[in-house]
N, C-alpha and C positions, 0 to 999 in steps of 0.2 A: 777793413782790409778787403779790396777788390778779388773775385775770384773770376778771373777770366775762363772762357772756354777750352784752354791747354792743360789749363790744371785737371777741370773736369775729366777731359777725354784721357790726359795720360791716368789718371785714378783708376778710371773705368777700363783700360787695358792692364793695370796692374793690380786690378782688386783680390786675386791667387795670392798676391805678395801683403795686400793691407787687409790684413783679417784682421782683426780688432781681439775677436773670439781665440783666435787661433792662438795668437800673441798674449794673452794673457793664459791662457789653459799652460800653455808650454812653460811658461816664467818660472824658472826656480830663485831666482833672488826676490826678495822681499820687497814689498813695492806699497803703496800708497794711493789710495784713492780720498781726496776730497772731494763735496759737492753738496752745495746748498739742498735746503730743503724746499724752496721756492726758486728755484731754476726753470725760468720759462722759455730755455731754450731746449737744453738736454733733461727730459723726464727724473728724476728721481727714481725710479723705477730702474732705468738703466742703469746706477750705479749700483743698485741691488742685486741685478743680472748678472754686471760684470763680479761680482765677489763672489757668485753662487760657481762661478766660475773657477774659479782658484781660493782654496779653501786658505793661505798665505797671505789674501790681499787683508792690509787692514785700511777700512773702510770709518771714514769718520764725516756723520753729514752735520753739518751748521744748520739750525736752525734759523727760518726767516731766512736764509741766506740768499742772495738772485745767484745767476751765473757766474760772474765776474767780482763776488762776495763786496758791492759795496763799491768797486771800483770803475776808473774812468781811465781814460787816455786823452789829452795828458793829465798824467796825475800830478795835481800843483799845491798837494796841502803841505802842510808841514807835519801832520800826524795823519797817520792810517786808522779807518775807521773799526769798531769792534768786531766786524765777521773778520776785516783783511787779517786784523790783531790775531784773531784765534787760530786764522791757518795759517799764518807765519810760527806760530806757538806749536800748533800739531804739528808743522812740518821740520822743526828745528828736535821737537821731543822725538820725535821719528828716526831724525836721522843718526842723534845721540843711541839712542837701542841698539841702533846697526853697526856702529863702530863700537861695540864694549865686545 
């Protein structure tokens, strides 16, 4: 996905508005963090950051997992591989809790 120079700059005049930090501290509804343990784009470490953050997030990391758990664009299988399997699994178990 292309990230042109408009994006950048409007980011950087509204970073007051995209605190990442801010936005999770504040969250009263229950929320969901997944992320590989082998994520070589976003650290691991920062999803430990964000949860230390809001003691509510629950925080579930895949092992061996990369960023994109396994997947591609376009995705042309006919079956999803074991990391996709296991956060389609966390994210369905997740969202069943929340509506009981």
């Amino acid at each position: 996905m292309p990230m042109y120079y408009q994006f950048y700059k409007n980011c950087i005049l509204n970073k007051h508005k995209l605190s990442i930090e801010k936005s999770i501290k504040g969250n009263t509804k229950p929320h969901l963090i997944i992320h590989g343990s082998e994520d070589p784009t976003v650290p691991v470490n920062d999803a430990l950051e964000m949860k230390s953050w809001n003691k509510d997030i629950k925080l579930e990391i895949i092992d061996k997992a990369d960023h994109v758990f396994g997947s591609f664009h376009p995705y042309n299988l006919d079956e999803f591989n074991d990391h996709l399997k296991l956060v389609i699994k966390k994210t369905i178990d997740f969202l069943k809790l929340q509506s009981c």
